[in-house]
Every structure is written in C-alpha cells, then in structure tokens.
N, CA, C and O of each residue as an XYZ file, in Angstrom:
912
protein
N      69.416     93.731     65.991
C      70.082     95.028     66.155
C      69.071     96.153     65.986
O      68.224     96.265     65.100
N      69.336     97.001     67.054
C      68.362     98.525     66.727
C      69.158     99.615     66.169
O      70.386     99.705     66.158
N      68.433    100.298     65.784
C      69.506    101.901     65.709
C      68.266    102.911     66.622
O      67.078    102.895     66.946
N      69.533    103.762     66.742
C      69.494    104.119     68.507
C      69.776    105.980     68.246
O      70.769    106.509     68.745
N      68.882    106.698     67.515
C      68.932    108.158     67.161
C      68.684    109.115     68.362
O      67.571    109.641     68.366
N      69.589    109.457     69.459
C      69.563    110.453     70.747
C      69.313    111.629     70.189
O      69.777    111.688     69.051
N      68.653    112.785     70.606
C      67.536    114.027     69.855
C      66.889    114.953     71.164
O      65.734    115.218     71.497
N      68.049    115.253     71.647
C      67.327    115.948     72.591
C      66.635    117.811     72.157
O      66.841    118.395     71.093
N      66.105    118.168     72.944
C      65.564    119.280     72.119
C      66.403    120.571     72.941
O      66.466    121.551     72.198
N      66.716    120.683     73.583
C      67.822    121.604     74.081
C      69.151    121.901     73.265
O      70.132    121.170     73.402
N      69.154    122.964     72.438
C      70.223    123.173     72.063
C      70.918    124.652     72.184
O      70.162    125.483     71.679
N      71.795    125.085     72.557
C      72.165    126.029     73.277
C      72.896    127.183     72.036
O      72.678    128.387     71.902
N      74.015    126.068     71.072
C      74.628    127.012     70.049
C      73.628    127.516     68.877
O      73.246    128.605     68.448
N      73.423    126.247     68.608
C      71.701    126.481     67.545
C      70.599    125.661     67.970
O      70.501    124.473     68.277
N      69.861    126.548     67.908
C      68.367    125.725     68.683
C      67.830    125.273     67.795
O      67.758    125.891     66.733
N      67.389    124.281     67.932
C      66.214    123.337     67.741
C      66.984    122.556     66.552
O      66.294    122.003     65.695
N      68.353    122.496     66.478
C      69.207    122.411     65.632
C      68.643    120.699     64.678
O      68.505    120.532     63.467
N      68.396    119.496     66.055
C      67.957    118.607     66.045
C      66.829    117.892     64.539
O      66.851    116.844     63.895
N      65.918    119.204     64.520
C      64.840    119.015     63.094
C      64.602    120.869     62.361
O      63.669    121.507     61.872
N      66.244    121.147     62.716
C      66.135    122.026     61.622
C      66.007    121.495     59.861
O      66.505    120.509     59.317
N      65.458    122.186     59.503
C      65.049    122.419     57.789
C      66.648    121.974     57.255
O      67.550    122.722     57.634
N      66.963    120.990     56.540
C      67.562    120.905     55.782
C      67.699    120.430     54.358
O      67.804    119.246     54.039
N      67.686    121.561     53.445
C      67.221    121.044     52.320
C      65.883    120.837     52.379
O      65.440    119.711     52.152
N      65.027    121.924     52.700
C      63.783    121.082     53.189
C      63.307    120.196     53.744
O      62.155    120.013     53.352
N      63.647    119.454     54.564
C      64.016    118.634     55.461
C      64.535    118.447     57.102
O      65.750    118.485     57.298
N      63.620    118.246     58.260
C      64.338    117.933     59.126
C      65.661    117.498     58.970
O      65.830    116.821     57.956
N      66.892    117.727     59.837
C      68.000    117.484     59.837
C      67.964    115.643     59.717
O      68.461    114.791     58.981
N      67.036    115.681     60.948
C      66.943    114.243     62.132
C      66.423    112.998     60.948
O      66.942    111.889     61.079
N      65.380    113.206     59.783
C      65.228    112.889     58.795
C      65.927    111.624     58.343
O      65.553    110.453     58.412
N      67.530    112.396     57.648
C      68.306    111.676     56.501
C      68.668    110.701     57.728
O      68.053    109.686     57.400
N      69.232    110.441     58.811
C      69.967    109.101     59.792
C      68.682    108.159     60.057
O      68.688    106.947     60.274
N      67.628    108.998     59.987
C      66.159    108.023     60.400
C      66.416    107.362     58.662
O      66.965    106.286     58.425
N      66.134    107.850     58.127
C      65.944    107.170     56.132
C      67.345    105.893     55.987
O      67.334    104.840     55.348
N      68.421    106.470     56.814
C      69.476    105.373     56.343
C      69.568    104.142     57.094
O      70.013    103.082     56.653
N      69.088    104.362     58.333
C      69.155    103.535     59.327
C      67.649    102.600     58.627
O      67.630    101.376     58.753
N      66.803    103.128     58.116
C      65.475    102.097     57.894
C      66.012    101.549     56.609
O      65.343    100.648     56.104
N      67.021    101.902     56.033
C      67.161    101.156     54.523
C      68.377    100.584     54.694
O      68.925    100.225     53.652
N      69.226    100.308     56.184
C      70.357     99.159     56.504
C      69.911     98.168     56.426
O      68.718     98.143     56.729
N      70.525     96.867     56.014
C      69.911     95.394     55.808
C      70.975     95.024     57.519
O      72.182     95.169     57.707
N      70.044     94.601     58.337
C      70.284     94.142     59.099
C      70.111     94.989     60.944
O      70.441     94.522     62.034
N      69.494     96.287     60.614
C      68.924     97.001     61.166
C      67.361     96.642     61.010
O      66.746     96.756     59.949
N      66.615     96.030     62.656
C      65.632     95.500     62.648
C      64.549     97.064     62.995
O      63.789     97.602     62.189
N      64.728     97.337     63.931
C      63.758     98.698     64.285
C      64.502     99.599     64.736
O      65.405     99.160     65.448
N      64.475    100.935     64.572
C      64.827    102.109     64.772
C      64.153    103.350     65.713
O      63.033    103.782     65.439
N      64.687    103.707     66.480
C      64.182    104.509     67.628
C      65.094    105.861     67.407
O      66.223    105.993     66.933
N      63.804    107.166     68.139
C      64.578    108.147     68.466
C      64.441    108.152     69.945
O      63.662    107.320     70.410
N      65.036    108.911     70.728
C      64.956    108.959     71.930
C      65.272    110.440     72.216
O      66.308    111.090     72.074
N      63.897    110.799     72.717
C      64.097    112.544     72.874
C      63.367    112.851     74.216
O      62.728    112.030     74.873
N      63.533    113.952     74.468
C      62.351    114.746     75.637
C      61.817    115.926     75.174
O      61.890    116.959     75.839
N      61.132    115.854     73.784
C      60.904    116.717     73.410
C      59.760    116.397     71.994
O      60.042    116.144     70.823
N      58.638    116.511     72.556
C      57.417    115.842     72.238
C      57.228    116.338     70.402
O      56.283    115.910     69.739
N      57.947    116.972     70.006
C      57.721    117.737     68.466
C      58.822    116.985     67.774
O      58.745    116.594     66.609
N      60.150    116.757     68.798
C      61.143    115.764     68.051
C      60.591    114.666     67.366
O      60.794    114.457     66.170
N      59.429    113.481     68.592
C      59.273    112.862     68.805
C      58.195    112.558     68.032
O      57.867    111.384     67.857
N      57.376    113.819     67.364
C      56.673    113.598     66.428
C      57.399    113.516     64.723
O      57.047    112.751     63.824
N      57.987    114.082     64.697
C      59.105    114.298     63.954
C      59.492    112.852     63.333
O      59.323    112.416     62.194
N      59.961    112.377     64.261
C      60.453    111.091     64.122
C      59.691    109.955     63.738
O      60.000    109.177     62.836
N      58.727    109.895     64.429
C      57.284    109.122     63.996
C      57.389    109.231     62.389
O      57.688    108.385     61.547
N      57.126    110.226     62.310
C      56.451    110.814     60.728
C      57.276    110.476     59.945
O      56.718    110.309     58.861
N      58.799    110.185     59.859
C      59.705    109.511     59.229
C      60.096    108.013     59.190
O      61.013    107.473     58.571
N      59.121    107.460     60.049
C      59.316    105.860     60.411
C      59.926    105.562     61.062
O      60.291    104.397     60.908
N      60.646    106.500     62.538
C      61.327    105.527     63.699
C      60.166    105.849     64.763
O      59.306    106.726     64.697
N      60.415    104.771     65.882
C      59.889    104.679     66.791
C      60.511    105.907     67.972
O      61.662    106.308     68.140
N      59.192    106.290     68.688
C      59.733    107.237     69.907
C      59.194    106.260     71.161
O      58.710    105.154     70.923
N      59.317    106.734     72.375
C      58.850    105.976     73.487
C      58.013    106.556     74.139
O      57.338    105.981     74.993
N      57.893    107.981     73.813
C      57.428    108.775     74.869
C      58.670    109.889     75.142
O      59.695    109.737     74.477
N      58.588    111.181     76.258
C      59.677    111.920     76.218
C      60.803    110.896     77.502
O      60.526    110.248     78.512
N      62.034    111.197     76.816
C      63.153    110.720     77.739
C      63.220    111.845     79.002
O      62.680    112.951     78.994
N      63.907    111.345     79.922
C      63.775    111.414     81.678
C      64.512    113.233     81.631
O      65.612    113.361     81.093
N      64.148    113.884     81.935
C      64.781    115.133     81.945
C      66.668    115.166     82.164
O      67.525    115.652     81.427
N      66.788    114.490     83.382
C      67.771    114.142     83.829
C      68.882    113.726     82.732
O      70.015    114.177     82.905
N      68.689    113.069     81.850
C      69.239    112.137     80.686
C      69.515    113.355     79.558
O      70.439    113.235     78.754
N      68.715    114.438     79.561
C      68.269    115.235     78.538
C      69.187    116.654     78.579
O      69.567    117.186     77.537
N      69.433    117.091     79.656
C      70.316    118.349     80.161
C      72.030    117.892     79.430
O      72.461    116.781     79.124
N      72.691    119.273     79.339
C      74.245    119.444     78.928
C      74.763    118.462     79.883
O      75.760    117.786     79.631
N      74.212    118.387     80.792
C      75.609    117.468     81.474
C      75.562    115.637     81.444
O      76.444    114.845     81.776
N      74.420    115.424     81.005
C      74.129    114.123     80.376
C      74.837    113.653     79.043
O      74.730    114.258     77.976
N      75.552    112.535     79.229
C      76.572    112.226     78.317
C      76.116    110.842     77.484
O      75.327    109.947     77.788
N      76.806    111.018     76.510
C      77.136    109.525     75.517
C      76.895    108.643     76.520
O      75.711    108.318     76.601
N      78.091    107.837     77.809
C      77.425    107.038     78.165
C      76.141    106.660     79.340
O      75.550    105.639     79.690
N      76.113    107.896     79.645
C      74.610    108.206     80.532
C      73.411    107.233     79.587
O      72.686    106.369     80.080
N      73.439    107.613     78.235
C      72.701    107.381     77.657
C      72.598    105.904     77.589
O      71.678    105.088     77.646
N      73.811    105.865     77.452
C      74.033    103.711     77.482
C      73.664    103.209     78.386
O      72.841    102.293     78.384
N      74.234    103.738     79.443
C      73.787    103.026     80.851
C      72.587    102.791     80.978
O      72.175    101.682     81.318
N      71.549    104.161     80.631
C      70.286    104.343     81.312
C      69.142    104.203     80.332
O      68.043    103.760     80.667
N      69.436    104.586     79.150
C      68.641    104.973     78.083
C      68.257    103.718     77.254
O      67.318    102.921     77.266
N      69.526    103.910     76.444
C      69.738    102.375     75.577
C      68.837    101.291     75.965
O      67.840    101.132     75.260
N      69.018    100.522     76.962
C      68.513     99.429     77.486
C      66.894     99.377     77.717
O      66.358     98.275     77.839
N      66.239    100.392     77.767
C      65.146    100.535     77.898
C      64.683    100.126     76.258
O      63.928     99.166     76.101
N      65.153    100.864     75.125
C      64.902    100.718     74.039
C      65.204     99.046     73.095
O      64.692     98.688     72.034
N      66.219     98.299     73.984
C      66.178     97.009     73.431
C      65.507     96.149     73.883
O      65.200     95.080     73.355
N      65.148     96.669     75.190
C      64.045     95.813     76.095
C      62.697     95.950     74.893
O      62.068     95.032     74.367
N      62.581     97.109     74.749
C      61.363     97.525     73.659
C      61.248     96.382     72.520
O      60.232     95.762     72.203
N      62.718     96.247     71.918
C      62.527     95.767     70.856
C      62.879     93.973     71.252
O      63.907     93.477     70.790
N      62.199     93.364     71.876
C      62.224     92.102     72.193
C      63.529     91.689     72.564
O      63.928     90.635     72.070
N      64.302     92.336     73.366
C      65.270     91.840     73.950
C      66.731     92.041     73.182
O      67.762     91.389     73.345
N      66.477     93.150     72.298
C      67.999     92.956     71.032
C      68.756     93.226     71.827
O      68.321     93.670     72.890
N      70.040     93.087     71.659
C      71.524     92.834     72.206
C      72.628     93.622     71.836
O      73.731     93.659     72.382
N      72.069     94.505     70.457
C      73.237     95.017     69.994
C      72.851     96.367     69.178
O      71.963     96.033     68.394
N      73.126     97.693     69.032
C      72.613     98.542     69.051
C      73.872     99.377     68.144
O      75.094     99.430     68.282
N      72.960     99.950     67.215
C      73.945    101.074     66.055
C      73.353    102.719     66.554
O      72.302    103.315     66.316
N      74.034    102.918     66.990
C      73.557    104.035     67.549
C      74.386    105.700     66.877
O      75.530    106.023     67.197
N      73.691    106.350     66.147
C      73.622    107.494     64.920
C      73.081    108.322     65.505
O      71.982    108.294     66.058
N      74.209    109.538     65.380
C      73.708    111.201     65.779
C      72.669    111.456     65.043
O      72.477    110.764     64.043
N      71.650    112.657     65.433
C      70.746    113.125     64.818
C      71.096    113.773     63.798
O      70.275    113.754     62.881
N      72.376    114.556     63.569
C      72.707    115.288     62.659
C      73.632    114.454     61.574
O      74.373    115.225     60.964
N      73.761    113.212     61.222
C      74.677    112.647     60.837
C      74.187    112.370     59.531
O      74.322    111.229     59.087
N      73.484    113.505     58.664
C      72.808    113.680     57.681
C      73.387    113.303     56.485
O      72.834    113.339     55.386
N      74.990    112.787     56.828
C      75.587    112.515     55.101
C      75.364    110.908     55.092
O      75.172    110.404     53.985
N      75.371    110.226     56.003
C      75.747    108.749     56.271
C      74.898    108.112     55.336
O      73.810    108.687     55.324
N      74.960    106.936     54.363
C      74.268    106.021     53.907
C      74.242    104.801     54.277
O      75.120    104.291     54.974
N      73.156    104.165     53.813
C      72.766    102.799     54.126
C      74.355    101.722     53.885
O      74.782    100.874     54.667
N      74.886    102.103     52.679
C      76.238    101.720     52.299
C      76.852    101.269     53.063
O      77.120    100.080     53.234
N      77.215    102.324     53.735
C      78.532    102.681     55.183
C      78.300    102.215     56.293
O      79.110    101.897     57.165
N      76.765    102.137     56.303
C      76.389    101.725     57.569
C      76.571    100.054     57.719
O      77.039     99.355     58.617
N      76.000     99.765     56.462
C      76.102     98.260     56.368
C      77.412     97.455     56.120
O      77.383     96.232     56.258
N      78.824     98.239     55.677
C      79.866     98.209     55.680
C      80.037     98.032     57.632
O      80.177     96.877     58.035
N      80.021     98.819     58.365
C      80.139     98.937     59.628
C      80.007     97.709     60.287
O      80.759     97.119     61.063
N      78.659     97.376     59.726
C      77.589     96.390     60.499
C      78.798     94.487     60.607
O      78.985     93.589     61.427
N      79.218     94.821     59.324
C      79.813     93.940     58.334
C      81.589     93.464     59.488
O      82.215     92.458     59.822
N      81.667     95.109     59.683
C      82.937     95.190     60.191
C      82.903     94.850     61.656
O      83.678     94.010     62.114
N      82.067     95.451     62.367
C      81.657     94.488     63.923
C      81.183     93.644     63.827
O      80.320     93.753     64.698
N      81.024     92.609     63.317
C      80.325     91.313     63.542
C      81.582     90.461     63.239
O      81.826     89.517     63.990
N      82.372     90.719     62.226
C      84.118     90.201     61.668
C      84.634     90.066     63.079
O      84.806     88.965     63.603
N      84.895     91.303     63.726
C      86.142     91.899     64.992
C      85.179     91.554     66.648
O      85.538     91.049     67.712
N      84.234     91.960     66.302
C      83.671     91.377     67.592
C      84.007     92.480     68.720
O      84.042     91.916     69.814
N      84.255     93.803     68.820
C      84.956     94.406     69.451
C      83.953     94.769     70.828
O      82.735     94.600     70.776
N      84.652     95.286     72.046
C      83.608     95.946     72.508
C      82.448     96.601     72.056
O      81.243     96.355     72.007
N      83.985     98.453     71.421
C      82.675     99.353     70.960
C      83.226     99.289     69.351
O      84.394     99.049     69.046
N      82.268     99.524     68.517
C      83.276    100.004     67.141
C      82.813    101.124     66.814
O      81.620    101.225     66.527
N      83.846    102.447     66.780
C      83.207    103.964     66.385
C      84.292    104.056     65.414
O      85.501    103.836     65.330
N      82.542    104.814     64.174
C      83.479    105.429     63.539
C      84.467    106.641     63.619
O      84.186    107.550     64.399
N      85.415    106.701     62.988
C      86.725    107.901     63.124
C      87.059    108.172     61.627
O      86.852    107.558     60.581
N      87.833    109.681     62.054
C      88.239    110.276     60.440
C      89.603    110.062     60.955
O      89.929    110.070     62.142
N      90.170    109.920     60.193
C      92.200    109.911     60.143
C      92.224    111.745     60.724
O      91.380    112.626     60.559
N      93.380    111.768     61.332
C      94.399    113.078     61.744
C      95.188    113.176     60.841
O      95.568    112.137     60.301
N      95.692    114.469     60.384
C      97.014    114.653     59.516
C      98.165    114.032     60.743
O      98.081    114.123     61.967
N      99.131    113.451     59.984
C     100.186    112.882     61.265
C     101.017    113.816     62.108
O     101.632    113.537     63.138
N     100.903    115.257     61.335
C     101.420    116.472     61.982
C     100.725    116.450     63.267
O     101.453    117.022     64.078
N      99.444    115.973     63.923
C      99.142    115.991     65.063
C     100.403    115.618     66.141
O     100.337    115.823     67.353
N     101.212    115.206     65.649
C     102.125    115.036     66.990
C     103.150    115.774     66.796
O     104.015    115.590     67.652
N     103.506    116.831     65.714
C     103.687    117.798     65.866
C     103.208    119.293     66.483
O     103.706    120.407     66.319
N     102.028    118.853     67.264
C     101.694    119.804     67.937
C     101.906    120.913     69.013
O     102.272    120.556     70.133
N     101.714    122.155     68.763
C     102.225    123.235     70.140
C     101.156    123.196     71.031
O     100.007    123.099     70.603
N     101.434    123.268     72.382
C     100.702    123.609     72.865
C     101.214    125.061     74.019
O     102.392    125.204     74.347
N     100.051    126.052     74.517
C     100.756    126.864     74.976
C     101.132    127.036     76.451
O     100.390    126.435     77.227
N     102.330    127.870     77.097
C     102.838    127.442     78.286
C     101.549    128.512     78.782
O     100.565    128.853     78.126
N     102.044    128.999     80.537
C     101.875    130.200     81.331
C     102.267    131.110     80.631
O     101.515    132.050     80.376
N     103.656    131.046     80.109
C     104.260    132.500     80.078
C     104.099    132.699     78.353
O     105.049    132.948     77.611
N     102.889    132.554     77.980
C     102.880    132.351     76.339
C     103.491    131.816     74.892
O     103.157    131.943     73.714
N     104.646    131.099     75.658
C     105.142    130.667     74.805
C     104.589    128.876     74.120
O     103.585    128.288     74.521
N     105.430    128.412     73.191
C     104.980    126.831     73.052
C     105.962    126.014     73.070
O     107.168    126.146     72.862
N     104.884    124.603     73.520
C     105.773    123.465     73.840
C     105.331    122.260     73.193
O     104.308    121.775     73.675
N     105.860    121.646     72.200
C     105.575    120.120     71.734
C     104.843    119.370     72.533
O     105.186    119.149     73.694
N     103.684    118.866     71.966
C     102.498    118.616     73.296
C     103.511    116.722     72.910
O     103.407    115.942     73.857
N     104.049    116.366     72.102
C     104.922    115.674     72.031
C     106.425    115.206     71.861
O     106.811    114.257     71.179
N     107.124    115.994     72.558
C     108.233    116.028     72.044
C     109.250    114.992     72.093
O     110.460    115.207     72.161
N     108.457    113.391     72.040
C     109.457    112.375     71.569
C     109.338    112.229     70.350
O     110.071    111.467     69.721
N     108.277    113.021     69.738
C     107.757    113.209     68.527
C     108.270    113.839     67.478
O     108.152    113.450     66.316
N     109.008    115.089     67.932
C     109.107    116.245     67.090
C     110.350    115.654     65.931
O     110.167    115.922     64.744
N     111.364    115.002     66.260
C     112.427    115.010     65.384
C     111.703    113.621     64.757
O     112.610    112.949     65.249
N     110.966    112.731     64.182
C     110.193    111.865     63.520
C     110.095    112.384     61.844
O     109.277    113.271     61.603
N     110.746    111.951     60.951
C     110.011    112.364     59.709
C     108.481    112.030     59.782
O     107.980    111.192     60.533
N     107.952    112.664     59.060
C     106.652    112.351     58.761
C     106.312    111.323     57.875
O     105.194    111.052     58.313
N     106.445    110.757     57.177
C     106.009    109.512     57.010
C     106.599    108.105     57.932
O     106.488    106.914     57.641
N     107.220    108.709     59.069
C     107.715    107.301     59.780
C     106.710    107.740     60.966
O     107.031    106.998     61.894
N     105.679    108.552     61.396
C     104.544    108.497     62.117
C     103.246    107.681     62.086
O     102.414    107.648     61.179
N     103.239    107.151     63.041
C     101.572    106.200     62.925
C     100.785    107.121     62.823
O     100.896    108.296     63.173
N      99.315    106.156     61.943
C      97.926    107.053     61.970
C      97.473    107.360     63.127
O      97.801    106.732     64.133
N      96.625    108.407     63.142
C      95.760    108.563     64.594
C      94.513    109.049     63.680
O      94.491    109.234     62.463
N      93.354    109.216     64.756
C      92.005    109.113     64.602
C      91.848    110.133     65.329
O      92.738    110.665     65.992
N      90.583    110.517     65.249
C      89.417    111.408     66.056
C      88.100    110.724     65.738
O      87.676    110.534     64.599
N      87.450    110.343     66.961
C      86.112    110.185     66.927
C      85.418    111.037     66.137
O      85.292    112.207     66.498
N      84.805    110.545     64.821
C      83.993    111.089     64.302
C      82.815    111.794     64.406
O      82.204    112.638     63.749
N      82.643    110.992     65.766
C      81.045    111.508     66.411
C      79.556    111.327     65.159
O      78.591    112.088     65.236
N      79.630    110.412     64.285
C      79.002    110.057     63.865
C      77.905    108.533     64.099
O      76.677    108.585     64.029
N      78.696    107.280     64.375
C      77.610    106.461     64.727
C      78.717    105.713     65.540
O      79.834    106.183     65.325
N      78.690    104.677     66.413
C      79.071    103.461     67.324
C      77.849    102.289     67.381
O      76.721    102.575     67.782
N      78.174    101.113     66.986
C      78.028     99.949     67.583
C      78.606     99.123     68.534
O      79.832     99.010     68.512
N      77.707     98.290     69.687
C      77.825     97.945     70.840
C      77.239     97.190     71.222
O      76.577     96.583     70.379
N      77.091     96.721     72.768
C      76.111     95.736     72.883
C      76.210     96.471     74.244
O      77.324     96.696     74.716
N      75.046     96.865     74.912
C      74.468     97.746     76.045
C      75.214     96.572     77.192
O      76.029     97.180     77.887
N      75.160     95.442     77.468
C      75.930     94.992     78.489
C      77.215     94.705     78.790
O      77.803     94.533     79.857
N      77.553     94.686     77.621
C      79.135     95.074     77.194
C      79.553     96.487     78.175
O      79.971     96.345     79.324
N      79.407     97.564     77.667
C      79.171     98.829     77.741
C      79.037     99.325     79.541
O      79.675    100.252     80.038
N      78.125     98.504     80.221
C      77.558     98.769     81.410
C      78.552     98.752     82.331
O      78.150     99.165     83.419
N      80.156     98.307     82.316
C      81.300     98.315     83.145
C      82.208     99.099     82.527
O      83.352     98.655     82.614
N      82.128     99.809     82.111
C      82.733    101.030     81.470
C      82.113    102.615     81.744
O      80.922    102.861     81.552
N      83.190    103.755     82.267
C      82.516    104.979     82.307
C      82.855    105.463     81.359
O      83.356    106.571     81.554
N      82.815    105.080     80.125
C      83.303    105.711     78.550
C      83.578    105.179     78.007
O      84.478    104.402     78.326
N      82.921    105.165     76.514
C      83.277    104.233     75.429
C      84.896    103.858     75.324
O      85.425    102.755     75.185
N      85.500    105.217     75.446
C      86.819    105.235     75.139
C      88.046    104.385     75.931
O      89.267    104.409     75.777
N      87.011    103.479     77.018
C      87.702    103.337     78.201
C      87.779    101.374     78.232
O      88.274    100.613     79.064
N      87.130    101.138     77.074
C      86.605     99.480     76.444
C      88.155     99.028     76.118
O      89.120     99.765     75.918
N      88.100     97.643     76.126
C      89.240     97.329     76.342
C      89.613     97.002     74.710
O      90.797     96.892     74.390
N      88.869     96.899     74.018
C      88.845     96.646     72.278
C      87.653     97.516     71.580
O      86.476     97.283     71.303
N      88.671     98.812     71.406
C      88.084     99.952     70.552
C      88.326     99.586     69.073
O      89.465     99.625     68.608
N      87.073     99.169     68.206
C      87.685     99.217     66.612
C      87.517    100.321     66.042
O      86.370    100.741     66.197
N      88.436    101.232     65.208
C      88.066    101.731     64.305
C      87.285    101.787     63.408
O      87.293    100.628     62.991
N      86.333    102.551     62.573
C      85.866    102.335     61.458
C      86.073    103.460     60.561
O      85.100    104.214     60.525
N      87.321    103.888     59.624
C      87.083    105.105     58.979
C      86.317    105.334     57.306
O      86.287    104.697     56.254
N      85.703    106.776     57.885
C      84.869    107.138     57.270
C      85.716    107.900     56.437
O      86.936    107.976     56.585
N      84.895    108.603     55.343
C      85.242    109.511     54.772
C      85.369    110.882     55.108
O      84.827    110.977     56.209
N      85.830    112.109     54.731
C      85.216    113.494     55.707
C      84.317    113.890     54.971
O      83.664    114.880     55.304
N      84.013    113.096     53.574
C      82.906    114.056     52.819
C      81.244    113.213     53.445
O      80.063    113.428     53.172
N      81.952    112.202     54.383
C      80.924    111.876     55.313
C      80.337    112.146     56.707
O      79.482    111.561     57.372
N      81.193    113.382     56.945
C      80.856    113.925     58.766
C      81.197    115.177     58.381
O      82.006    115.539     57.527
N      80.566    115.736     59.027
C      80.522    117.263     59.895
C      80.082    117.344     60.768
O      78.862    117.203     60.847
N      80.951    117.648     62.012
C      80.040    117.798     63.278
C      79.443    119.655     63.542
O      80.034    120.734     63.566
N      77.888    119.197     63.709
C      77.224    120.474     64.194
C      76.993    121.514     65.388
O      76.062    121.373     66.180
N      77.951    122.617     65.464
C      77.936    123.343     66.360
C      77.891    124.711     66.274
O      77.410    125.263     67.264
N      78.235    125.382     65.422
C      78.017    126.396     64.658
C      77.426    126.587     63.434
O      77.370    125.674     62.610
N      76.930    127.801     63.209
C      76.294    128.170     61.423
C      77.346    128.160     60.519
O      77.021    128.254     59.335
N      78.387    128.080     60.752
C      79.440    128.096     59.541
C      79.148    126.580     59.415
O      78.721    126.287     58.298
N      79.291    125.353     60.430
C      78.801    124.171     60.125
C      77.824    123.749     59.305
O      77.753    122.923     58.396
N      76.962    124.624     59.914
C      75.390    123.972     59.037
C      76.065    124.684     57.377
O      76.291    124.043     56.351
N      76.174    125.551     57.515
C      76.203    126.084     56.115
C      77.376    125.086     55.192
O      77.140    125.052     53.984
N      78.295    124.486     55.552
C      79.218    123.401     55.085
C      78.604    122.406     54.829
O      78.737    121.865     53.731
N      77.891    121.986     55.651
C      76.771    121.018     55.746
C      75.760    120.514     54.657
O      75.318    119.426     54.290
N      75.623    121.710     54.351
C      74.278    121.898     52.985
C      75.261    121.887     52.038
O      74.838    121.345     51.017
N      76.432    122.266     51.935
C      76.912    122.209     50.835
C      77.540    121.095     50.254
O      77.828    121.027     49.060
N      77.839    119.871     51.426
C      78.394    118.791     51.124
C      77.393    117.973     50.590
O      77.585    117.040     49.810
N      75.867    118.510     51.217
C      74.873    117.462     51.150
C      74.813    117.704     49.593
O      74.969    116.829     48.742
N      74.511    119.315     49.317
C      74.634    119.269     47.606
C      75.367    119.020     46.678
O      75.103    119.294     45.508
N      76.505    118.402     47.116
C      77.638    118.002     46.508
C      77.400    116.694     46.070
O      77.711    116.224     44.976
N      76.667    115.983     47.258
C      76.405    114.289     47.031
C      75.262    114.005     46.226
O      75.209    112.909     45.668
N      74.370    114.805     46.090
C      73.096    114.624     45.860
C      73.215    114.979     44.214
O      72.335    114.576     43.453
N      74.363    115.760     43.717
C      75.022    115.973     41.690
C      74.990    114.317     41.546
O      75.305    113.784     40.482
C-alpha cells in the first residue's frame, strides 16, 4: 500500500495554502508525518506541479516524481482524474502496489491511529472505495430548500412528518483520506458511483475542510487543542 498526498500549487481562495506555515509548519507536513508512522503504509508520495511543493515534501520524507502534467493540476481536474491518470503512475513507482490510501494535503489533524484503524477497516469489508465521512445531524432531511418565487420547500418531504429519532444516519464525505485499489476505480467516473462505498467515521475534532481564513484560523485552534 502507498499513501497518495495530491498538492497542487494553484490555489485560488488561499494561495499557496498547500505548505502554508502551520504552527510553524508546512500545512502538507502533519499527513506526510502520519502517513510515514502508519504500520502498513509502505512508501508515501506527494504528487504536485509545483517544484517548491515538491521540495517541501522531500524534506519531510515523501517521495515526489517530478512536477505532475499541468492538465491534472488546473480547477477543473478532479479526485478521479487523479485516479485514472495520476495514481497509477505512482504504484507503478512503487513496484507494482495495488492499493493506495490516499490523504489531502491539508488533513493536518489525522493520526497514525485512525489511519491504521481505516487500514484495519478495508482489508475486513473489502469494499470498492472506503472514505472517510463525518455523521449529518438527522435534521438534514428536514431541509428547505428555496423555490423561484422565494419561498421554501422540503428538499424531502416524505421526510418532514418523521420524528427524529426514527431517521437514518447520513454522512458527508469528509474529504479527508479514501482507500482503493486504482483498478478497481478505473470503471467508475466517481468514487461515489462504486458499487460498495464503506464508510469510515471520523471524528469532527478530526477534519476541517480548507477554504477560507476563518478555516485556517479553526484549524490552528483544533490543532492546539490536540497538541494540550
């Protein structure tokens, strides 16, 4: 198994967001440190187009390849662009591995722990993909959504008369890490689209996704929360 850190250097809301300072520290850093201290994570790669990432990464102990294909690297290049095209190059690298943990750059709370919990949990289920997810409050299917004429409409309304504790859980992609196996993957235009999606839930004092400065600034504060 590899772990599989995507790092492109284009970032539009916050730049260079990728190996911003955190805590003194590249962001890109803490997922490179957890991924090298998983038991069962053989080599670790970043995959960037952006030659300072890429040093970056080095200097923390994952492997780079060189810069990734421009094409791969732009907003409109996706999660599985990356699988299709990317991925496979990098297991070819690593003598042919088969199965790939693949961790956002910013996924700075994650530990070796969780990860190896994960590792633990796809190899049990065998699933296509297994991503982790945070639980939804079940009020999600109490949701409005709005018409034309401004008003709202129950984006479920076989839903609405349901007590709330007689509602199933739901998830949101965490956007933190997925395990897979790149040929698995290759008949699919989206993870989401696999015919055996496992869950894995995390904690929330384990994700924040980065898109704004109110983020980062949450961010640092959770990290200092863990680190008491």
């Amino acid at each position: 198994m590899i772990g599989y850190i995507p790092a492109r250097g284009g970032s539009k809301r916050l730049p260079r967001k990728n190996i911003r300072l955190l805590n003194g520290k590249p962001i890109i850093a803490y997922p490179i440190e957890a991924l090298l201290h998983t038991e069962g994570v053989d080599e670790v790669f970043v995959s960037s187009d952006d030659p300072e990432i890429g040093a970056v990464a080095q200097e923390y102990g994952a492997q780079w390849l060189g810069p990734r294909s421009p094409d791969l690297s732009d907003d409109k290049a996706g999660f599985i662009d990356l699988i299709h095209r990317d991925v496979p190059k990098h297991c070819k690298h690593a003598n042919d591995a088969n199965t790939v943990l693949f961790v956002l750059a910013t996924a700075a709370l994650l530990t070796p722990e969780t990860l190896s919990k994960a590792i633990a949990a796809w190899e049990e289920g065998q699933p296509d993909i297994l991503m982790s997810v945070l639980e939804i409050g079940k009020n999600c299917y109490w949701s409005l959504i709005p018409q034309e004429d401004g008003t709202l409409k129950p984006m479920f309304p076989d839903m609405v008369r349901i007590n709330s504790q007689d509602l199933p859980k739901a998830y949101n992609d965490a956007g933190q890490f997925y395990i897979f196996q790149p040929d698995t993957m290759q008949k699919f235009g989206s993870h989401k689209d696999v015919d055996r999606l496992q869950p894995f839930e995390i904690r929330p004092s384990e994700a924040v996704d980065i898109d704004t400065e109110d983020d980062w600034a949450f961010l640092e504060l959770r990290l200092k929360e863990k680190s008491r």
